[in-house]
N, C-alpha and C positions, 0 to 999 in steps of 0.2 A: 504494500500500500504506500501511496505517496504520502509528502506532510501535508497534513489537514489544514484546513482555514480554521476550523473550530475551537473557539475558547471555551466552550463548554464540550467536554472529552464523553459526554454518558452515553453516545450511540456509539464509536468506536470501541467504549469500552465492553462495551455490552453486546457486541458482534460473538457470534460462536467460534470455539476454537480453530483456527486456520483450517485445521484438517479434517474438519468437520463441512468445511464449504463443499460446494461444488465445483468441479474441474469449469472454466470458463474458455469460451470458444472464440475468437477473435480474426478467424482467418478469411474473411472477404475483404477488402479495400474499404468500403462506405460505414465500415463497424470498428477501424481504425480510428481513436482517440487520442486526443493532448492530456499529457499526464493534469493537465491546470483545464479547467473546464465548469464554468457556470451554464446548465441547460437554457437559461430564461435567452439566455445570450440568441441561441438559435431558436425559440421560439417564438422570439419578440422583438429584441432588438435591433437582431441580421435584417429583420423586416422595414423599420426605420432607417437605418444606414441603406437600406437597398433603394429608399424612395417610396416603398410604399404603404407610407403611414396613411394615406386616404382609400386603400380598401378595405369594403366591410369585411368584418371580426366577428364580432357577433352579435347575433339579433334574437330578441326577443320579442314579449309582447308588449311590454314596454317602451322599448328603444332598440334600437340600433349603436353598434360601438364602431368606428373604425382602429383600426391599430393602431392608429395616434391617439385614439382616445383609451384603452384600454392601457396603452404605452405609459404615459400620463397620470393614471389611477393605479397602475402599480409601480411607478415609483413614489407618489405619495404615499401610498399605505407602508410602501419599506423605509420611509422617513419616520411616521411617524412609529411601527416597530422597533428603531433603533434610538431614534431623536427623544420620544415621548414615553416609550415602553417598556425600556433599556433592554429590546435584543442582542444577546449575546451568540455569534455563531454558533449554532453547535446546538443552541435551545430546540425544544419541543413547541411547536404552536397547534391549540387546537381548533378545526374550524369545522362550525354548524350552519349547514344553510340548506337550502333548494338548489336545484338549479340553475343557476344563475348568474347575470356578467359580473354583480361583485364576488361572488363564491371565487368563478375562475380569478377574479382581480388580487382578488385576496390569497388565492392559492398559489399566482406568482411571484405575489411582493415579498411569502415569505421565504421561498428557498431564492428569491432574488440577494437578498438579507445575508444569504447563508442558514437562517433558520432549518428546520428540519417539517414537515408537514405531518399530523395524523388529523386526518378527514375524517368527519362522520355522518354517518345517514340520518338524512331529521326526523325520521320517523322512532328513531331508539329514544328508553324511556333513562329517567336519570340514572338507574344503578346501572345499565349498561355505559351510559357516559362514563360515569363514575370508574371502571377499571380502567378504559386506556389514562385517563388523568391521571390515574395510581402508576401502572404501569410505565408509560413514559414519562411521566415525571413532568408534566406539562408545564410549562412557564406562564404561559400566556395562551387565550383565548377567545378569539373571534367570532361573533357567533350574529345572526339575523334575530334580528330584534323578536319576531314570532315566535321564536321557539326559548325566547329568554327561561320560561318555567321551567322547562325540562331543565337547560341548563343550569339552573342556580339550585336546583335541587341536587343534583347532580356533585355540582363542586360541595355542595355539605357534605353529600356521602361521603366523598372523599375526601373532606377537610383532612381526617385523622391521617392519611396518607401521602396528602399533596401539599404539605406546607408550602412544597413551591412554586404555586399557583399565585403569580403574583396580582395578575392582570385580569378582565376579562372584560371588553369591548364589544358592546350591539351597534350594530347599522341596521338602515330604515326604520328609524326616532329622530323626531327630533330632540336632541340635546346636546349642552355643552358638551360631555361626556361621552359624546357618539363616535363611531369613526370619521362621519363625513365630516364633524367638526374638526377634529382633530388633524382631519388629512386636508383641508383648505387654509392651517395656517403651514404646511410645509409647500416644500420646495418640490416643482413637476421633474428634475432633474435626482437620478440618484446611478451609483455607478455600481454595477453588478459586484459581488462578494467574489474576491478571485478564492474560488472553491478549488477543491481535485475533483478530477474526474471520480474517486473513489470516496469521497466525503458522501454520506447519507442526506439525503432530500427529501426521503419519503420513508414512511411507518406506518403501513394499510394494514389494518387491522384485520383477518377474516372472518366471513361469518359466524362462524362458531356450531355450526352442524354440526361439527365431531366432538365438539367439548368447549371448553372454555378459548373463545377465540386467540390466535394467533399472533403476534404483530410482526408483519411482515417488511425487510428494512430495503430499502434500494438506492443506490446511488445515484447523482449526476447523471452519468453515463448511463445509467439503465432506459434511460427515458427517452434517449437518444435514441438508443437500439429498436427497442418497440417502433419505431418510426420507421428506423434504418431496413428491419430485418421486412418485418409483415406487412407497416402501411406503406414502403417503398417496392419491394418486388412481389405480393401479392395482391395486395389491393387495389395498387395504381391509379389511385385518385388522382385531379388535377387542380389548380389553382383556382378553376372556375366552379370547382363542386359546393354545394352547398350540404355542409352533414343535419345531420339528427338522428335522437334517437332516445330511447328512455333510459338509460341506468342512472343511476346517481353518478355524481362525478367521485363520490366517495369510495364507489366500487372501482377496481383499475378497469374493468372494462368501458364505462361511462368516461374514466378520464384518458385513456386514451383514443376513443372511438370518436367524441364528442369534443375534443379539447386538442389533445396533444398530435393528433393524426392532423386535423386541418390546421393547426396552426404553423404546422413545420415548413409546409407547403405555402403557406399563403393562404386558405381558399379562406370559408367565413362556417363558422356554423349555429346553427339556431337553438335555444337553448330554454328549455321547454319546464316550467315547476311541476306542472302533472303532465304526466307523460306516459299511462297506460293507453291501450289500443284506440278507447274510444274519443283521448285527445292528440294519438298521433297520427291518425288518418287525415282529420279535416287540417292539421297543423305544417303535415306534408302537400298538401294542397295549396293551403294560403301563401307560403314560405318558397314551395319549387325548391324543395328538399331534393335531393340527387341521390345523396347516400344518406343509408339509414341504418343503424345499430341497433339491435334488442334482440330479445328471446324469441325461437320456438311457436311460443303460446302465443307471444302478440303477433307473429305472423300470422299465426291461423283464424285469430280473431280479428285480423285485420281483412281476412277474405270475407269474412261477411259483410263491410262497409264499402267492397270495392264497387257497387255500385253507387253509392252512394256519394263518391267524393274521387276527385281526381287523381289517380298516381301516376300519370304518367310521366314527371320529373322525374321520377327515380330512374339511375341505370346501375347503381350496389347496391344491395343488400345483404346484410354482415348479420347471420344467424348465430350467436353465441350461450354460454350460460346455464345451459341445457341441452342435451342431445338433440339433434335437427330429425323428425322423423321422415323418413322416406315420402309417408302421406303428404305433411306438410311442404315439404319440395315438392311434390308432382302439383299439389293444386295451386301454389303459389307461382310456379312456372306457367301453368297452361292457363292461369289468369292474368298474369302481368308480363309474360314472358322473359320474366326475369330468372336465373336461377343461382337461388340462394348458395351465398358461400360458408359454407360451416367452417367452424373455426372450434379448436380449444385450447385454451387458455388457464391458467392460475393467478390468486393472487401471488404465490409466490414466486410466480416466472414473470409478475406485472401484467404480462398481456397475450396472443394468441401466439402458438408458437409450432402447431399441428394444422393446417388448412388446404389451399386450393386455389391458384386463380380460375376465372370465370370459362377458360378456354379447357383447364384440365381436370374439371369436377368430375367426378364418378358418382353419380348419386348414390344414396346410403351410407360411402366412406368418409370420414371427416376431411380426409387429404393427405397431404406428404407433409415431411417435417417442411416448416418455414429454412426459405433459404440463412443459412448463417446458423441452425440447429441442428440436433441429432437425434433421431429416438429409435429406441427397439423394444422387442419384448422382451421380459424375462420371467423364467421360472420361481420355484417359491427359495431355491437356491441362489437366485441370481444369475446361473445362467442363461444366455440368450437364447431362447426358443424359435425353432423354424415357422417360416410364414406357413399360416393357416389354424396356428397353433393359439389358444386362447392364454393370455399370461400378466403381466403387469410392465403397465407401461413406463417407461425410462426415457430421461431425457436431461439434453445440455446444451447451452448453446451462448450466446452472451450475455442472459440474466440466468439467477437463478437463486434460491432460496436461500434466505440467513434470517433465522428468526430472532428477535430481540430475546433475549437471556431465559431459550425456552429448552429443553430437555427433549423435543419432540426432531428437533434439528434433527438426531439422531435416523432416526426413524423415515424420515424426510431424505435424506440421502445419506446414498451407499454408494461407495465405493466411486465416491466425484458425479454421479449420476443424479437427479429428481427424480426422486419412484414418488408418481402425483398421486397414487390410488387409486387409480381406473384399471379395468381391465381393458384390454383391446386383442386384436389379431393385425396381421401382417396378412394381404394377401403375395399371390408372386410378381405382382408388379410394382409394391412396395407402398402400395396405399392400405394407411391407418383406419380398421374398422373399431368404433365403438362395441362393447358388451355392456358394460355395467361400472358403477361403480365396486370397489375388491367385495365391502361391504353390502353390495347390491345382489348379488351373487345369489340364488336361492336352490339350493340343495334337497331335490325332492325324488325320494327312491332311487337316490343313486344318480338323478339326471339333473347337470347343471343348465340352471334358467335362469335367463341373464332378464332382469322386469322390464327396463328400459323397451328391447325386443317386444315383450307381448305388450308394453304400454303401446307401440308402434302399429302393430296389428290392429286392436280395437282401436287406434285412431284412425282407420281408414273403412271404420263403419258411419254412416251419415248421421247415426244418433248420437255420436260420443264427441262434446266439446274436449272433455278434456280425462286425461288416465293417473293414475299413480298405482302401480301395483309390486307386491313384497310379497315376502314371504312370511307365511301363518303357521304356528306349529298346528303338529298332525301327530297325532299316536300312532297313526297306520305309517304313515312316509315319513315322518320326520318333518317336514313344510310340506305345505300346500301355495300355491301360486291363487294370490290371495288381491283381485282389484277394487280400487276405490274411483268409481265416475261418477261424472259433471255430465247432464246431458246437457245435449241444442234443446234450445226452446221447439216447444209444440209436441215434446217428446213424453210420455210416462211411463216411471218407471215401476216395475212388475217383477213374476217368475218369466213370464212371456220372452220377456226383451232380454234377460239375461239370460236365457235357455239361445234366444237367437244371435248372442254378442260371444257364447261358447263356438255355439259353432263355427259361427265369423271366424274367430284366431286359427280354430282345427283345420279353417281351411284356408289360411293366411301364413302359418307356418305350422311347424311340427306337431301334430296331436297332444303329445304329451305335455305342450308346453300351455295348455288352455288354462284361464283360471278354474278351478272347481270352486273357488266364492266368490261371488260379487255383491259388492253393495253400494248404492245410489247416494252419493252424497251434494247438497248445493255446493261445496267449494273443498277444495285439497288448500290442507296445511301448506302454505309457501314462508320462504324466509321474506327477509327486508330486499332481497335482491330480486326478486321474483321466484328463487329458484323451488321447487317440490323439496318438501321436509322429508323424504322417506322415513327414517328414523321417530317420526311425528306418525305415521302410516301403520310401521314398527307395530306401533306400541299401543295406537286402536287394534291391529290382528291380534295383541297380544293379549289386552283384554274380555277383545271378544271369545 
């Protein structure tokens, strides 16, 4: 590691043992770094020195930013961080918001600073706040005046833990005390923190599906690469694309899809506070959104609005977050004639690093490694299994996993590799197919049943909005293949309909793999990110 900018040493000191990292992969040209390297440089500044501070940035419903204006607003807010707030390199800042131009403004003044960023989802309640402030040690706090409750509950939780919570700052108030007050008596000039390219920027916390979340650390340079490796030789957007999309900016998929991918480029992207299906259809509409980011589910609920509202702006669409179901590509293609590129992704690789451009898609496979990565299968040994062989998937490439001062690092990688937790296969032509999560896995009389698959299946029955299915103990087998559906409206449910959603799958894939229980539920367990709870699924099979 190079010498750090940072006066405050808590995230290099709190990095996992060296040998504990991931092997890191650096061998294409355009993934080549200066040991001295602040990212804000290239996603902001490069744009002003280039001349083009008067194109649009980003746009909301509100307003419109150009890059001189966004340019502008985050160096006051790194004014007043360091001027008003006394950031010290190397700090923890935590920020609450929507989606939105101050969130992004706010999200570059502080790794402009040299500060370090942990992002949160505004929808968490205060004792979920309350850990990362424990955890990272937060200094100071940012947050959108609407969600101040959460927030200040939040820091009590954590009083006893975070005495060094100095600060915490609302915008959209007015008050003395606010940011925009604060940030209108500084100065529109401020000069980037000369960082390393290996000083820590980012601390994405994860959801916490598997246990007590995460917090996942990333450098300068990692945020680069996500740009360099996927949104440059797979996605191939252009200057004149207009993005959207719904994730939080707090999840990496939202911040790089929505934020870090058009701004590298130039283009502008539109920036949405709600942003499930039925406000990103008419929002793609108004806007002549090009490329769009989200889940799965909102594709598929977005083909019911396609009459309803214009999409023919769009020419990407970037399927993440959740497994893409075959169903969902064929009716998304043969109604928009677009076809979806799946992608997968971690928070702890930051962003997609398995995918496809639009010329080499295989429906059903997620893709080939992203150029500038590596993946393979392997065994429960570790090692690498021949294609066709079902096993866990491994991967390395120029990001990769360091978790803040967690014991799970371990577990997380072996032997310089990211074993992510997925299962997959290899076929022979070297495209990555989805099984399951390791955990997904459902063991019944001896025959492994990947859920994901027969979720697939009954999605491509006209009555099933939506699937989540797991495994149920069984005295006789051991599990049972055990589904929880969401009908389409005009549909009810019965023995009828699930006697006819059996046979649907028996004759969709393997017999054996059919649920023998179904039950009709209004809505599946999702996290804050969208994503299906299995383990929420789990644990209704378990009681029933």
């Amino acid at each position: 590691m190079t010498h750090s900018a940072h006066r405050d040493g808590f995230a290099r000191d709190h990095l996992p043992p060296r040998e504990e990292w991931p092997d890191f992969i650096f061998t294409r040209p355009e993934l080549e770094y200066p040991q001295r390297l602040n990212c804000i440089d290239a996603f902001l500044d490069s744009h002003i020195r280039a001349g083009r501070g008067d194109r649009p940035c980003l746009i909301t419903p509100q307003a419109q930013w150009r890059y001189a204006d966004l340019h502008e607003r985050v160096n006051r807010i790194a004014n007043v961080l360091v001027n008003r707030l006394g950031l010290v390199p190397g700090e923890r800042v935590l920020l609450r918001s929507f989606n939105n131009a101050m969130m992004v403004a706010a999200y570059f003044a502080v790794i402009k600073a040299g500060g370090i960023v942990v992002a949160t989802m505004p929808m968490l309640r205060a004792r979920e706040i309350a850990y990362p402030l424990e955890k990272a040690r937060i200094a100071i706090a940012l947050c959108d005046a609407r969600l101040r409750e959460e927030m200040d509950k939040g820091a009590v939780l954590a009083a006893s833990g975070a005495a060094h919570l100095r600060h915490c700052v609302f915008w959209g108030e007015d008050a003395d005390d606010g940011l925009e007050a604060m940030m209108a008596g500084e100065s529109p000039e401020f000069e980037a923190c000369d960082t390393a390219a290996d000083d820590v920027c980012l601390i994405a916390f994860t959801s916490g599906t598997t246990g007590v979340p995460k917090g996942t650390m990333h450098f300068h340079r990692d945020m680069l690469a996500i740009c360099d490796a996927y949104a440059r030789n797979v996605l191939c957007a252009t200057p004149e694309d207009r993005f959207i999309g719904s994730p939080p900016l707090a999840f990496t998929f939202g911040l790089g899809g929505i934020v870090l991918f058009p701004l590298h480029i130039g283009a502008s992207a539109v920036l949405l506070e709600k942003a499930g299906p039925h406000e990103l259809a008419p929002a793609i509409e108004k806007y002549r959104a090009s490329v769009c980011f989200t889940a799965p589910t909102a594709y598929r609920a977005m083909l019911d609005k396609r009459a309803d509202f214009d999409l023919s702006s769009l020419r990407k669409c970037v399927s993440a977050g959740e497994p893409l179901p075959r169903a969902t590509f064929d009716a998304w293609k043969a109604a928009t004639g677009i076809s979806l590129m799946d992608g997968i992704g971690a928070t702890e690789m930051l962003h997609i690093f398995i995918a496809a451009r639009e010329d080499e898609i295989r429906p059903g496979a997620t893709g080939k490694p992203v150029p500038g990565y590596e993946a393979k299968v392997i065994g429960p040994d570790g090692a690498d299994l021949p294609p066709g062989t079902v096993g866990r998937l491994a991967v390395r490439g120029p990001t990769g996993c360091r978790y803040l001062d967690d014991p799970r690092q371990a577990q997380y990688v072996i032997d310089g590799w990211n074993v992510t937790g997925d299962s997959y296969l290899i076929d022979e032509d070297g495209y990555f197919w989805y099984q399951a999560r390791n955990d997904d896995m459902i063991v019944s009389s001896g025959y492994n049943i990947a859920g994901p698959e027969v979720e697939a299946a009954l999605l491509t029955h006209e009555a099933v909005a939506e699937a989540g299915v797991v495994g149920a103990p069984d005295e006789e087998r051991g599990m049972v293949v055990r589904a929880y559906i969401v009908l389409r409206a005009g549909w009810e449910p019965g023995p009828d309909l699930a006697k006819a959603l059996q046979e649907h799958v028996k004759a969709e894939i393997a017999p054996y793999k059919y649920p023998r229980r179904i039950d009709f539920v209004e809505a599946l367990p999702k996290t804050q990110t969208g994503k299906l709870q299995r383990f929420a699924l789990r644990e209704m099979a378990r009681e029933a």
